[in-house]
TIVO-2410 file (N, C-alpha, C; in nm, 3 decimals):
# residues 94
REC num residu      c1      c2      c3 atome chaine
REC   1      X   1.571  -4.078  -2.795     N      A
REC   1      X   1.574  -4.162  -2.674    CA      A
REC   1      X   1.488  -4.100  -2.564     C      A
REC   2      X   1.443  -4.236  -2.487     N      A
REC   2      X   1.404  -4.122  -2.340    CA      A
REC   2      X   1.424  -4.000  -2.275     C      A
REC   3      X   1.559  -4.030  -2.264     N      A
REC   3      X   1.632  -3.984  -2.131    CA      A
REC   3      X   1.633  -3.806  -2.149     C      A
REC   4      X   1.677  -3.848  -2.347     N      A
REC   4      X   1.655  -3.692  -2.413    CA      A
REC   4      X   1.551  -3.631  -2.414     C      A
REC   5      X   1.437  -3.682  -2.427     N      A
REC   5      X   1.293  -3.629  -2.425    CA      A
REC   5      X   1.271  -3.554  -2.285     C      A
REC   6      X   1.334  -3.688  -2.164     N      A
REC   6      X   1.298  -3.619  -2.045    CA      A
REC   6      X   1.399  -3.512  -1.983     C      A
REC   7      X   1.490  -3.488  -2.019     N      A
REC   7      X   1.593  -3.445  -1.996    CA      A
REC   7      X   1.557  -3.216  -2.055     C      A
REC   8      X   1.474  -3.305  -2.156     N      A
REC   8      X   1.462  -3.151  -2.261    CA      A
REC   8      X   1.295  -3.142  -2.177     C      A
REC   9      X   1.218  -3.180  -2.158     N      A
REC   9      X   1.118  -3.188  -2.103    CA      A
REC   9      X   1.144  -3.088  -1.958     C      A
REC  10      X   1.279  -3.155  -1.876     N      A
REC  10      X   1.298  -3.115  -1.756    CA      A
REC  10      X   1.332  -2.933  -1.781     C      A
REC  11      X   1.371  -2.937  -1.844     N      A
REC  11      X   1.459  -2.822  -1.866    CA      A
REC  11      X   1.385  -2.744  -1.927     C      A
REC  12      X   1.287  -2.747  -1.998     N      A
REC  12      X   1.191  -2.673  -2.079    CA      A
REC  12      X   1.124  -2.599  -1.914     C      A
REC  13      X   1.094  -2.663  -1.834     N      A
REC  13      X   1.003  -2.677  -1.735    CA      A
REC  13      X   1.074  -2.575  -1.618     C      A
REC  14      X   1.244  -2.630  -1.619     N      A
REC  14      X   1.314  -2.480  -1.482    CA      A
REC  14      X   1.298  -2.340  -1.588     C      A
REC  15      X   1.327  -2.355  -1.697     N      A
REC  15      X   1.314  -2.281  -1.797    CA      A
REC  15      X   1.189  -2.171  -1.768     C      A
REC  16      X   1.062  -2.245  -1.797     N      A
REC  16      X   0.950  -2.170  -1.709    CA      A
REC  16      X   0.906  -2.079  -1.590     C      A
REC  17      X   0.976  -2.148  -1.515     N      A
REC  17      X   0.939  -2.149  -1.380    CA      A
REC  17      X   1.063  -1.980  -1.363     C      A
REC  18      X   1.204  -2.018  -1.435     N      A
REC  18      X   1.287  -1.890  -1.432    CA      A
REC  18      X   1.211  -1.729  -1.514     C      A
REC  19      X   1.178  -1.822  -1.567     N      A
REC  19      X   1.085  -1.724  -1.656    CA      A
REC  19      X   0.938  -1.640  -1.531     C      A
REC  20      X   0.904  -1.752  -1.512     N      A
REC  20      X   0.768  -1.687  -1.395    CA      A
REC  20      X   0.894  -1.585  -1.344     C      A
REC  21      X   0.982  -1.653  -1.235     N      A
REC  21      X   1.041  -1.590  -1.151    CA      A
REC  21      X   1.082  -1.434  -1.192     C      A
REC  22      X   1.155  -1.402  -1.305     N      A
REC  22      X   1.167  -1.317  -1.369    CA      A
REC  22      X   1.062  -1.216  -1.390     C      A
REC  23      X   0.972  -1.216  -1.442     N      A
REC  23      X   0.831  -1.196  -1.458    CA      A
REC  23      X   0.789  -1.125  -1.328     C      A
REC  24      X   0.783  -1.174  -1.231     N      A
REC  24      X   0.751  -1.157  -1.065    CA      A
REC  24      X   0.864  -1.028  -1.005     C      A
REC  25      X   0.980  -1.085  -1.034     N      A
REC  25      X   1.085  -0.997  -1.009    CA      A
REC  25      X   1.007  -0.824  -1.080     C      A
REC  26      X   1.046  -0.836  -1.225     N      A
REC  26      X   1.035  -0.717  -1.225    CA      A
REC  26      X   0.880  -0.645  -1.249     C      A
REC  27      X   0.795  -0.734  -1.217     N      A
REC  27      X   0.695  -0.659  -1.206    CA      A
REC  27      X   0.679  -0.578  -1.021     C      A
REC  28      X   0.788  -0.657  -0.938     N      A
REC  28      X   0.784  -0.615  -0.793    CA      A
REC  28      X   0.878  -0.466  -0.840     C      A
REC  29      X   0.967  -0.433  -0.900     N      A
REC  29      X   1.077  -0.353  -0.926    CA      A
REC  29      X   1.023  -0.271  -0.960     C      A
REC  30      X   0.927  -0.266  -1.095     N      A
REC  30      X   0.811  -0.112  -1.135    CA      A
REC  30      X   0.779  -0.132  -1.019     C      A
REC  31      X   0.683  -0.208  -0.957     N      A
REC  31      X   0.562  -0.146  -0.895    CA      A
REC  31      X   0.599  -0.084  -0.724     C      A
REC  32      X   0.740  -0.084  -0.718     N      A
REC  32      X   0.831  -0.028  -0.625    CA      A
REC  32      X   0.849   0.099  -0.652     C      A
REC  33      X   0.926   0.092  -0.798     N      A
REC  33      X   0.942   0.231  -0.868    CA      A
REC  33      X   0.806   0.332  -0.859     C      A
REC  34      X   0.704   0.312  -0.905     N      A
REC  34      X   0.603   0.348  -0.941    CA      A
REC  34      X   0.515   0.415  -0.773     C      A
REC  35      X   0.526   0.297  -0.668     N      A
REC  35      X   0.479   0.342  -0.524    CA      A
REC  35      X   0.578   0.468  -0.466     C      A
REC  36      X   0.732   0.477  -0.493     N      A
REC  36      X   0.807   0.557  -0.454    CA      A
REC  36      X   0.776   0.678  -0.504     C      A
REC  37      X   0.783   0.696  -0.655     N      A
REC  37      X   0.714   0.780  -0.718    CA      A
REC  37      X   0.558   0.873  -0.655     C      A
REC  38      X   0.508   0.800  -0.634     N      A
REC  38      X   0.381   0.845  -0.564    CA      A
REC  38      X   0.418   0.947  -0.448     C      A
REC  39      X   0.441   0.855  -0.369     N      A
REC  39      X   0.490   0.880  -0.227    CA      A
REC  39      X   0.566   0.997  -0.216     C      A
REC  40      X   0.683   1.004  -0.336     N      A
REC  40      X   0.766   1.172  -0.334    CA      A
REC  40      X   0.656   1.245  -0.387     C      A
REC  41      X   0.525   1.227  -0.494     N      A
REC  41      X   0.437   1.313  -0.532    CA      A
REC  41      X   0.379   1.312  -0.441     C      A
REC  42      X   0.329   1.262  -0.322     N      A
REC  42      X   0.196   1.294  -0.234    CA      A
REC  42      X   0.306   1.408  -0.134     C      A
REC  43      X   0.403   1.396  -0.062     N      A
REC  43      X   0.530   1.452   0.022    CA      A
REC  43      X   0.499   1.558  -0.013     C      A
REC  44      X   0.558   1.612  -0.147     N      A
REC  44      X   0.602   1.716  -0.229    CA      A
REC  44      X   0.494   1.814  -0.217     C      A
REC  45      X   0.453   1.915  -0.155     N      A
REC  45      X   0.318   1.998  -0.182    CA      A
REC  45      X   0.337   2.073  -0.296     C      A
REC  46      X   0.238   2.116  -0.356     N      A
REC  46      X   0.241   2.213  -0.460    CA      A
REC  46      X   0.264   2.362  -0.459     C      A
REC  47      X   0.385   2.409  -0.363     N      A
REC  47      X   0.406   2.531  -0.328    CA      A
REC  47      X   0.486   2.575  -0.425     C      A
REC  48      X   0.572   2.518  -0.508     N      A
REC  48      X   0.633   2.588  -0.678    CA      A
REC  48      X   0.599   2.617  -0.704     C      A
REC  49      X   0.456   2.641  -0.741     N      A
REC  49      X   0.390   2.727  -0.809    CA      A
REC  49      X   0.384   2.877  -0.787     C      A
REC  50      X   0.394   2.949  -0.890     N      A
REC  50      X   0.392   3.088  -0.844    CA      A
REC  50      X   0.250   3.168  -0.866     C      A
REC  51      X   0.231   3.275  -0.778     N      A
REC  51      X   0.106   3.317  -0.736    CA      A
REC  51      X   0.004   3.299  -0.859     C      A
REC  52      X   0.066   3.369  -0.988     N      A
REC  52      X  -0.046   3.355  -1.122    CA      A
REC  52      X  -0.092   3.232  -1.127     C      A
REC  53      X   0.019   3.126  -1.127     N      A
REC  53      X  -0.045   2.992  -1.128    CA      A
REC  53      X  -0.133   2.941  -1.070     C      A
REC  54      X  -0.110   2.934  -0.942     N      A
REC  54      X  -0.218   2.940  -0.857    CA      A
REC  54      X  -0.379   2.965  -0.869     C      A
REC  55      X  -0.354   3.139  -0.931     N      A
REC  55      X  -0.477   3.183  -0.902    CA      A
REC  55      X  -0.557   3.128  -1.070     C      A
REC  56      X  -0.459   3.064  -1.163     N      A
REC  56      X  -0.481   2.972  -1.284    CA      A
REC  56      X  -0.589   2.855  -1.220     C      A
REC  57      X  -0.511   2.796  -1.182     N      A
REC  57      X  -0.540   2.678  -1.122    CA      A
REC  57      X  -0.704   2.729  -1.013     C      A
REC  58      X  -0.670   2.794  -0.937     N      A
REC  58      X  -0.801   2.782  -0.855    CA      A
REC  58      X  -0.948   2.846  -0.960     C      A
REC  59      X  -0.881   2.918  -1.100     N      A
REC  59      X  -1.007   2.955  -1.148    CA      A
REC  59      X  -1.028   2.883  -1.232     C      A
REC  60      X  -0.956   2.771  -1.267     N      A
REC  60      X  -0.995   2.667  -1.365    CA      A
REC  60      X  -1.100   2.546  -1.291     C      A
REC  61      X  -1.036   2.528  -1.129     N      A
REC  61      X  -1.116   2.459  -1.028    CA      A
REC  61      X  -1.233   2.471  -1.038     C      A
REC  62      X  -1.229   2.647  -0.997     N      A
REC  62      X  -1.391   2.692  -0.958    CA      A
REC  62      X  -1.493   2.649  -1.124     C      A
REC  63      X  -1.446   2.682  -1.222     N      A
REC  63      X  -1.527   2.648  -1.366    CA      A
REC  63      X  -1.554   2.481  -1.366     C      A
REC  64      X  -1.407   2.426  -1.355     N      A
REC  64      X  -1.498   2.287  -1.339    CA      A
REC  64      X  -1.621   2.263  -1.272     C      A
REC  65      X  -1.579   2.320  -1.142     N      A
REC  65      X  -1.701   2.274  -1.016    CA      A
REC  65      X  -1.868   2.358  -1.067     C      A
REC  66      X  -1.799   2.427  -1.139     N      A
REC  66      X  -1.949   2.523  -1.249    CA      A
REC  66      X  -1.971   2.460  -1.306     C      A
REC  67      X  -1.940   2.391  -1.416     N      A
REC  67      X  -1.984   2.320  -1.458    CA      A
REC  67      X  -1.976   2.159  -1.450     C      A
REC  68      X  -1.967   2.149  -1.346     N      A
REC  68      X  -1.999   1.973  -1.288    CA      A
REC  68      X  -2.177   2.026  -1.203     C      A
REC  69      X  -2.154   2.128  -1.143     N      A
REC  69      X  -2.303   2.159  -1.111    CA      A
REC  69      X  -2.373   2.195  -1.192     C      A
REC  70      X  -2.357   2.253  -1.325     N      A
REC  70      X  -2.458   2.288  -1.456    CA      A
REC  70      X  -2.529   2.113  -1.516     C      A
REC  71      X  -2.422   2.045  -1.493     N      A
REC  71      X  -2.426   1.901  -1.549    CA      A
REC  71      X  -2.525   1.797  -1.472     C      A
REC  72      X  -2.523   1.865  -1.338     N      A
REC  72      X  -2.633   1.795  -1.227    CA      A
REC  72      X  -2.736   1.811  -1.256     C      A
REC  73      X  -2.708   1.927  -1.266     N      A
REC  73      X  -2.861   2.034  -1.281    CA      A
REC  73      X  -2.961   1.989  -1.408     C      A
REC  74      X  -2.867   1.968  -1.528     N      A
REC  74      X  -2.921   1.884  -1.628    CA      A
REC  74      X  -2.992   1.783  -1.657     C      A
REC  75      X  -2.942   1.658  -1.551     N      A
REC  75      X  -2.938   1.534  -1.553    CA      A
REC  75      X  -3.096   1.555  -1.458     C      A
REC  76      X  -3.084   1.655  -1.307     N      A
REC  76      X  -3.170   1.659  -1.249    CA      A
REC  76      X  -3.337   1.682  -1.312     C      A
REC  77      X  -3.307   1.793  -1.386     N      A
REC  77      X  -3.402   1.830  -1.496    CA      A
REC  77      X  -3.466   1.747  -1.576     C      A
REC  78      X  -3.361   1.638  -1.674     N      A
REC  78      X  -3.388   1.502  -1.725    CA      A
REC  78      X  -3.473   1.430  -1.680     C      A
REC  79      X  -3.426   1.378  -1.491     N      A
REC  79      X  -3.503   1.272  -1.471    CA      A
REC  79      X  -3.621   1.352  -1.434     C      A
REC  80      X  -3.628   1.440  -1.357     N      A
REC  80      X  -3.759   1.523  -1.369    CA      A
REC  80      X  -3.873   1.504  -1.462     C      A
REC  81      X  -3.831   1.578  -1.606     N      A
REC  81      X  -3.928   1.523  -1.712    CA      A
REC  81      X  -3.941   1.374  -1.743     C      A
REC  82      X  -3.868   1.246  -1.715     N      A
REC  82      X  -3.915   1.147  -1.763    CA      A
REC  82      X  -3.978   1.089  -1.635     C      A
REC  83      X  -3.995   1.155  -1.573     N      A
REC  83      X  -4.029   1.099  -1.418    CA      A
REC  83      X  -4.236   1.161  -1.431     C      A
REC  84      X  -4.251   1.282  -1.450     N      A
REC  84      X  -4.331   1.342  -1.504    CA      A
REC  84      X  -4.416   1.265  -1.627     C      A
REC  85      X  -4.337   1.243  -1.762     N      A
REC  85      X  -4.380   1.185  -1.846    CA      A
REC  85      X  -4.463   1.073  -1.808     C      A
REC  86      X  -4.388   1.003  -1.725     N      A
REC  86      X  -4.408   0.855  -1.689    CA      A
REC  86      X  -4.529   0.865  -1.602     C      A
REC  87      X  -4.552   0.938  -1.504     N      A
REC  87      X  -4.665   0.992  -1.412    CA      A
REC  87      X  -4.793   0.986  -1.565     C      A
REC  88      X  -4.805   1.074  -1.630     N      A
REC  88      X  -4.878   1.092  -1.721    CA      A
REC  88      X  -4.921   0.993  -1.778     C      A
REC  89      X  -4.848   0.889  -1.819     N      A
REC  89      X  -4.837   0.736  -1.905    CA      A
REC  89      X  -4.936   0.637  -1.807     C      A
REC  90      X  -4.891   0.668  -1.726     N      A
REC  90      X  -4.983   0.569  -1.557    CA      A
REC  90      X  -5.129   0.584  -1.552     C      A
REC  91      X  -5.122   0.738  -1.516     N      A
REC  91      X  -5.280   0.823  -1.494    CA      A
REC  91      X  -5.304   0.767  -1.658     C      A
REC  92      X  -5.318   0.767  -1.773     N      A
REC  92      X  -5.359   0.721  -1.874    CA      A
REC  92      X  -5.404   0.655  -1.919     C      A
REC  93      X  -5.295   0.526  -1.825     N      A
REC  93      X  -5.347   0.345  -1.853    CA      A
REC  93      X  -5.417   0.340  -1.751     C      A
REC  94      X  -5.484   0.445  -1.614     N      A
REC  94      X  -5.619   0.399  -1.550    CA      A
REC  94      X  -5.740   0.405  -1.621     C      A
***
């Protein structure tokens, strides 16, 4: 009958919509959880650490930052020679 079609139709449809709602809900609930979280990690300084750690940590720093500048230096070098190359390729085709 109609009434059943529309009736199951209707209801399929709050059905949805509870569903969005739901959906919305707890994606607001993590992403509450998750900002609070932060917020006690940003608060919190990293003073637990004990001195070895520390001096762990700052010499693992300094090596990164060694080699993030070895890696520049590379790349710098790179475009250098294809920059060069390319100079050469120019003067050639005059």
């Amino acid at each position: 009958s109609r009434w059943a079609r529309e009736s199951t139709r209707k209801f399929n449809q709050d059905d949805a919509s509870y569903g969005m709602a739901a959906e919305r809900e707890r994606a607001r609930r993590i992403l509450d959880y998750v900002m609070s979280e932060l917020t006690w990690a940003v608060m919190t300084p990293d003073l637990p650490y004990t001195p070895e750690e520390q001096r762990v940590r700052a010499a693992e720093e300094e090596a990164g930052r060694a080699d993030d500048h070895r890696r520049l230096t590379n790349i710098k070098n790179v475009l250098e020679i294809r920059r060069s190359d390319f100079m050469d390729d120019s003067e050639d085709e005059e």
